[in-house]
N, C-alpha and C positions, 0 to 999 in steps of 0.2 A: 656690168662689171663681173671677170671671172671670179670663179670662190679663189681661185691661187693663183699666185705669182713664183713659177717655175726658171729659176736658172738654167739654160740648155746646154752645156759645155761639150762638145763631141771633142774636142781636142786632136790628139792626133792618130794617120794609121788607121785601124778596122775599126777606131773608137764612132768615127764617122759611120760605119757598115752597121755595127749595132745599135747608136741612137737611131737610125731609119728603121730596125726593126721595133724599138720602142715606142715608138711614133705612133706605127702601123696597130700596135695593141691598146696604149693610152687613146687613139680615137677612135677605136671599137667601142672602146668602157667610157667613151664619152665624158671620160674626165674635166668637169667643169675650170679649167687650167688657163692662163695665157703663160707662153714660152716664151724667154727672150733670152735672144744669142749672146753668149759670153765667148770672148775671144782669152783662149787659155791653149799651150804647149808650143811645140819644137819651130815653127813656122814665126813667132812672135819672139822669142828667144832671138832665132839669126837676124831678125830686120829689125827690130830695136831691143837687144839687148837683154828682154826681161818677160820670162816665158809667163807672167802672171803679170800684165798690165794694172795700174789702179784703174782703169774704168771697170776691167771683172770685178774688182774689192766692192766699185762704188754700188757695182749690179748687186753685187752678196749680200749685200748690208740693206737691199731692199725688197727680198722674196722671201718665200715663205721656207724655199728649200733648193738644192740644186741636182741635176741629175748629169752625170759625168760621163765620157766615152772612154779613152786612154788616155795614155800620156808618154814621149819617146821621152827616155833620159840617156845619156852621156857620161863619160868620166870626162872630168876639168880641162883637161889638153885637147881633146876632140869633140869639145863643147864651145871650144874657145874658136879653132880651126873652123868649125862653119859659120861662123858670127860671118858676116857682108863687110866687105874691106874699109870702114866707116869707123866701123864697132871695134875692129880687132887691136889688141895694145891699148886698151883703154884701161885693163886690169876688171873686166867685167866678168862675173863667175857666174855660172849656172848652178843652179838650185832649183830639185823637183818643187812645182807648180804647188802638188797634192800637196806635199809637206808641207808647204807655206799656206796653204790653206787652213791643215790642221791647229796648224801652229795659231795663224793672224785669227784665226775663230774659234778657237780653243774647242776644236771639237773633239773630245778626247775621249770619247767613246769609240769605238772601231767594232762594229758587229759583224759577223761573218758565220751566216748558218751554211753548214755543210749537211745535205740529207739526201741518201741513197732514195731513186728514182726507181721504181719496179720496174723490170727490161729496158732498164739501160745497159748495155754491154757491156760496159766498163767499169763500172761497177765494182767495188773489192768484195762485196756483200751488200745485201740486199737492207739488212736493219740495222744499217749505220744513219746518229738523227744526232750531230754532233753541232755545237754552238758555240765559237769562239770570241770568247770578251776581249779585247787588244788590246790597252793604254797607248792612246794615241799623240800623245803631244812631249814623251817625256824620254827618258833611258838612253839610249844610245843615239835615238834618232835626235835629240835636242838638237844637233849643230853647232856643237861646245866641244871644238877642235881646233888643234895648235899641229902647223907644221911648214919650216920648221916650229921648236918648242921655245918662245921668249923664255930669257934666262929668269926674270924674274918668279913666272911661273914653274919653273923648272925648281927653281930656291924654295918657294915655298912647298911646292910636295914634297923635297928633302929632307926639309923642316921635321926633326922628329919620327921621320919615315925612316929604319935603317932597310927597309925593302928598296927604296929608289938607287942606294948607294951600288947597286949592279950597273947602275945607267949611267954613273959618274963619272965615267971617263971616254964615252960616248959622245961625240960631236951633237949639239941639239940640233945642226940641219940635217941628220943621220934619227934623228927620235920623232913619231909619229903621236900624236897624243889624243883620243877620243874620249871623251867623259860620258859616262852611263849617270844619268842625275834621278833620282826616285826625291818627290817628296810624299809627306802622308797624306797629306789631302788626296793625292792625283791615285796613291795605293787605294784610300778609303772608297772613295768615286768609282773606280773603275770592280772594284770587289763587290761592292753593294749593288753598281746597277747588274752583275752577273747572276745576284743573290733575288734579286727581284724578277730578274727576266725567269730563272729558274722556276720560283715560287708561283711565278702568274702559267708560267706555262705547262708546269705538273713534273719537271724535271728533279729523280731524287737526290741527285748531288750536284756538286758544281767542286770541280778538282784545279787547284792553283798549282801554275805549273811555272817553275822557277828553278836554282840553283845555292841556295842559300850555304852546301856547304861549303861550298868556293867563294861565291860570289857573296862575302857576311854579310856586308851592312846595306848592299840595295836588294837581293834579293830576301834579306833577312826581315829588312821592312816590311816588306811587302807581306811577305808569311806571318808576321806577326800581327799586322792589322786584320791582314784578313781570318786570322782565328778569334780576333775579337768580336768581329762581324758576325761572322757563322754562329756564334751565341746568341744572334737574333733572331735566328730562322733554326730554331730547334729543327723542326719538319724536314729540312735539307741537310744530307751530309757533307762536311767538308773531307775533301779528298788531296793529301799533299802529295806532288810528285817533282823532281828533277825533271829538267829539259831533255837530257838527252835520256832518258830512262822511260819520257814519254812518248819519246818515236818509237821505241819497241813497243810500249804496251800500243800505241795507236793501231801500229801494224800485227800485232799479234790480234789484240782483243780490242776492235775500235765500238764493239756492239756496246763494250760495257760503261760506255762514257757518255755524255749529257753535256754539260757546261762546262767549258773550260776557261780558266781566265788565264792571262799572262800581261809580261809588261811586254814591252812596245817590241824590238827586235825576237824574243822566242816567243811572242803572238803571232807577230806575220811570219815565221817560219814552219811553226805546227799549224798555222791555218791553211799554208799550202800545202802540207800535207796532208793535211783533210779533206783538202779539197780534192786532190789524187784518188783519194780513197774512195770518192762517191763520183769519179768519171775526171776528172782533171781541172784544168781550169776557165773548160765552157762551160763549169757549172758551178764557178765561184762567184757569189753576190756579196756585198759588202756595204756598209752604212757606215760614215763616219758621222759621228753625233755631238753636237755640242748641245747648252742650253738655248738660245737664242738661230742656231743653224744646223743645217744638216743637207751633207754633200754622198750623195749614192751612186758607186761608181762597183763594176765588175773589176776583178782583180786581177785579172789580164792582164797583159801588155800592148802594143801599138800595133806588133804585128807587122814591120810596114811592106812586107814582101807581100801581105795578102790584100794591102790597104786597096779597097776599090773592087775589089776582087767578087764581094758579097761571099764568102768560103767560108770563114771562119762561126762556130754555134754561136748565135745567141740567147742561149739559155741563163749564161748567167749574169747579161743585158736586163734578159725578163723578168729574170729572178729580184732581180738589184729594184728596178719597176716597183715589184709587188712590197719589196723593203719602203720605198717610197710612199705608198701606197697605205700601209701602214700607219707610217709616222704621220702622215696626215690625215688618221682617222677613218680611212675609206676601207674601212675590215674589209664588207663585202663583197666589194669590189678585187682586194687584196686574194680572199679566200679564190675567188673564181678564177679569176690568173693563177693559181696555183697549183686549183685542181687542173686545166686544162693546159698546163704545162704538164701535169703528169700524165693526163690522156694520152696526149699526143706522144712522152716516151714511152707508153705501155704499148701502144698499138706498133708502136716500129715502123712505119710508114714512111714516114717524115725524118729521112737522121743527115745530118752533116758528114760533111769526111771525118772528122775527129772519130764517129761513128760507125763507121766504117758503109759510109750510104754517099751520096751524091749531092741532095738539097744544096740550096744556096739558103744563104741569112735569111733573105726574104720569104725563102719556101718554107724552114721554119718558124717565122714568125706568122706568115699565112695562116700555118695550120693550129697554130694556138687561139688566132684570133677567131679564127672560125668554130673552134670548141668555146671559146665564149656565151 
């Protein structure tokens, strides 16, 4: 019997091109593993309706961990349009897979190392070693949206609100309404595992990056727990900044930053800008974590004009790997993929088009497995 029970989700587009170069690396490192295929994305959406089947839930709920490819999404009107003439008029909506994952397994960690590669080309500089903690289940991305806006709920935010009285004479199928939802627990959670990854990994500060003076009472939360937090790790500084005040400094001075936490929407927005910063996003890894799960997926897209193609890096496929790798205790295994990912960008050999070289997926992966 294997040590692990592996979810394999390639999902859709080059998600497939770079699970094959995973593949090729977990059975170099002889990963004592069994894989078993989870049927997830755009292809399950048009032929029944629901791009995240419950037999994947049923597969989730029985492995140790999952490891993801991409995933195409859609807006609502041209989500609905490729449904199979069965499905369509049925009032069936599309909703990203990933979300629903986060969400149904509460994985509400979101980790995302961005770390400049020595002779990568692309590179913004060289000793950027940046770590973004995400809030993954909660903020903007809840899915706690009106539109049009029921009058009922329209009355109650009125309630007492003389701000909403701008919108009062506003048709409600003319009003859009998305709710940003913070509670404490999910601020406390998400602050303290950033304070811990920091502490274990020799990181001197860890900088909460929000909006508190506009945004009071959710980014306001958030600021305030997390200075009670930082009271427990004397040893690490706490670092406040504004969201948009942290794309300058990223881009100005990304040498002088370590950890950073955010909630859910200006997580995933500075995390891809970090990821820019150390070559783009063939070298974005990413771990979404909960207690009981955990789903490791590159932060790419689908790609699908390259899909089949084998074009597209995967580096941050491998990367995502060695995140995996990790979490299930396999350090030194983790460490070796690691270094031998940075061989391979030192030497220049081996680089993709993003790179401005030739290789294919495969040829990349090749050459990592072979520094193994």
């Amino acid at each position: 019997m294997s040590s692990y029970r592996i979810a394999w989700l390639p999902g859709d587009g080059v998600g497939n091109d770079v699970m094959e170069a995973a593949k090729i690396i977990l059975e170099t490192l002889k990963l004592d593993a069994e894989y078993i295929h989870g049927d997830i994305g755009w292809e399950f959406w048009k032929t029944e309706g629901n791009p995240l089947p419950d037999r994947t839930i049923d597969l989730l709920n029985n492995v140790d961990c999952a490891l993801f490819g991409a995933i195409t999404s859609k807006p609502k009107q041209e989500a609905e349009a490729e449904l199979i003439p069965e499905l369509q008029g049925k009032g069936l909506v599309y909703s990203s897979p990933i979300v629903g994952l986060r969400q149904k397994f509460d994985l509400h960690t979101n980790l995302r190392p961005c770390k400049a590669f020595k002779g990568n080309p692309l590179n913004y500089r060289d000793d950027i070693d940046i770590v973004v903690f995400r809030e993954n289940t909660e903020g903007l991305y809840a899915g706690v949206e009106f539109h049009p806006v029921p009058e009922e709920v329209f009355n109650a935010l009125a309630k007492n609100n003389e701000k909403m009285a701008k919108f009062a004479n506003t048709p409600l199928d003319d009003i859009a309404i998305s709710c940003r939802i913070f509670t404490r627990d999910a601020c406390r959670r998400i602050v303290r595992n950033a304070f811990e990854y920091a502490k274990k990994h020799g990181y001197p500060t860890v900088t909460i990056v929000e909006k508190p003076n506009v945004i009071r009472e959710t980014s306001g939360l958030m600021v305030r727990e997390a200075r009670k937090i930082a009271k427990e790790y004397p040893e690490i500084e706490l670092w406040e900044t504004n969201v948009d005040a942290m794309a300058m400094w990223l881009v100005k001075n990304p040498q002088n930053y370590g950890v950073l936490v955010a909630s859910n929407m200006f997580g995933d927005i500075i995390s891809d800008l970090c990821a820019q910063l150390v070559g783009g996003l063939g070298f974005a890894a990413s771990g979404n974590i909960g207690n009981k799960l955990a789903v490791f997926e590159p932060t790419h897209g689908s790609a699908p004009k390259y899909a089949g193609q084998y074009k597209v890096n995967p580096i941050a496929m491998l990367i995502t790997t060695k995140l995996m790798l990790d979490y299930l205790g396999e350090t030194e295994k983790a460490d070796r993929l690691m270094n031998a990912i940075a061989k391979v960008i030192e030497e220049g050999k081996v680089c993709t088009y993003d790179m401005g070289g030739t290789s294919s997926t495969l040829d990349m992966a090749n050459a990592v497995a072979k520094n193994l």
